[in-house]
C-alpha positions in Angstrom: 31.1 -8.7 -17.5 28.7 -9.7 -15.0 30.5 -7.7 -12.1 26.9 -6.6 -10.5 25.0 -10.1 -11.2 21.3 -9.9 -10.6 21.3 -6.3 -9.1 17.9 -4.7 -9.5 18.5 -1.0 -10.3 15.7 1.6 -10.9 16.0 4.0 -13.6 14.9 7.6 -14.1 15.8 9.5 -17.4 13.6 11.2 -20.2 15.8 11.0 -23.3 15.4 7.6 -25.4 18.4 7.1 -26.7 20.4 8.1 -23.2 17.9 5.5 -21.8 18.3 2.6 -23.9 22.2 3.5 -23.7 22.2 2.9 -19.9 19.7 -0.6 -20.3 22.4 -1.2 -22.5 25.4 -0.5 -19.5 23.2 -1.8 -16.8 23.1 -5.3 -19.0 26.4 -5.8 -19.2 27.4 -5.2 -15.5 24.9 -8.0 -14.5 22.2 -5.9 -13.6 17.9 -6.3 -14.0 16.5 -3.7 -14.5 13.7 -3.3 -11.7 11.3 -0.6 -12.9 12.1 2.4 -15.8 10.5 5.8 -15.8 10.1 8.6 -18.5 8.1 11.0 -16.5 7.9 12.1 -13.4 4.5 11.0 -12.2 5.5 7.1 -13.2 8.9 7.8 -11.4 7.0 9.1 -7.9 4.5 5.6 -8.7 7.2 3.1 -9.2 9.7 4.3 -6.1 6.2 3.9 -4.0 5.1 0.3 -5.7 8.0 -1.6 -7.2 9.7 -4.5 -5.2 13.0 -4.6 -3.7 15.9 -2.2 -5.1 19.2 -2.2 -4.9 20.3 1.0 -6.7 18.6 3.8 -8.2 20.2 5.7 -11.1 17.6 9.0 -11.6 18.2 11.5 -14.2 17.9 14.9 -12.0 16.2 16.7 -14.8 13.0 15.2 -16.4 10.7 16.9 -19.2 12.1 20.6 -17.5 11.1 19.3 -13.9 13.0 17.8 -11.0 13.1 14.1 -10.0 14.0 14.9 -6.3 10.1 14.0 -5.1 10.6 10.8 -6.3 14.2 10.9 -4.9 12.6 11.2 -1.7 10.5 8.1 -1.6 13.1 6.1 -2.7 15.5 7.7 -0.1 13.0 6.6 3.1 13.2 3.1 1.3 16.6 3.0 2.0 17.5 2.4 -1.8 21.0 3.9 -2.4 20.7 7.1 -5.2 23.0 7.6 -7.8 21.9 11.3 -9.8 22.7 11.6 -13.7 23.5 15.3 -14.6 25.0 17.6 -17.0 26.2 19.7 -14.0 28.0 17.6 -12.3 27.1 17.2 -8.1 27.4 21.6 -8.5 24.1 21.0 -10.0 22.3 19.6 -6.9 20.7 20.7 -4.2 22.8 21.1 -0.9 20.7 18.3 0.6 21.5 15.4 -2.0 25.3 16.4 -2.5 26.0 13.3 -0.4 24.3 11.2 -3.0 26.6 9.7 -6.2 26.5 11.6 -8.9 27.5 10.5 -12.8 28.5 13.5 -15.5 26.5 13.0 -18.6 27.8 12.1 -21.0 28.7 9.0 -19.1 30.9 6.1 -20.1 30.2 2.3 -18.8 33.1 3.0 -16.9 31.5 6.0 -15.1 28.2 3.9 -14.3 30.2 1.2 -13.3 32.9 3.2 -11.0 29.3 4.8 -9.3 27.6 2.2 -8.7 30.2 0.1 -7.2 30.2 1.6 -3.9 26.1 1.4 -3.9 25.9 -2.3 -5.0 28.9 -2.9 -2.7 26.8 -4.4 0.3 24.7 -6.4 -2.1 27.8 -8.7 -3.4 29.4 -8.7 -0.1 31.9 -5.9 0.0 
């Protein structure tokens, strides 16, 4: 399934294994991974330096901080935000509720059903 072919997505998340599970996702839909973050410092460098994005998928909580200031860079680059949480969009600050949000645990069909609306200007829809 290549449904999101050569979409460049930026990821955010702290846990390994939840990380290479969404590489994993991402792959199958098509997508390149752009630029990958652990931490929050590298996640505030890379929405300021990396090249063209088409998506962001940002875990909301990382190492017991937020990833909102790195949010906001990517927001003012017009990237489209898609927040992975264990609370659901509840879990977000009033200002970002309009953002995509993904329940973990997430399926494939979850990551694709959000990101489908993001990527849709990208393919043409």
């Amino acid at each position: 399934m290549t449904k999101f072919s050569g979409s460049r997505v930026f990821v955010v998340e702290d846990e390994t294994l939840v990380l290479f599970n969404l590489e994993d996702i991402l792959a199958e839909l098509g997508c390149e991974i752009v630029a990958q973050a652990m931490r929050l410092d590298q996640a505030v460098e890379l929405a300021r330096t990396s090249g063209p994005i088409d998506a962001a998928i940002l875990d909301v909580n990382i190492g017991g901080t937020t990833v909102f200031p790195a949010a906001e860079i990517l927001a003012e680059r017009g990237v489209p935000l898609l927040f992975a949480t264990g609370y659901g969009r509840d879990g977000l600050p009033s200002e970002w509720q309009g953002h995509g949000v993904i329940v973990k645990p997430y399926s494939p069909q979850d990551v694709e059903r959000a990101l489908t609306p993001l990527l849709a200007h990208r393919n043409g829809g």
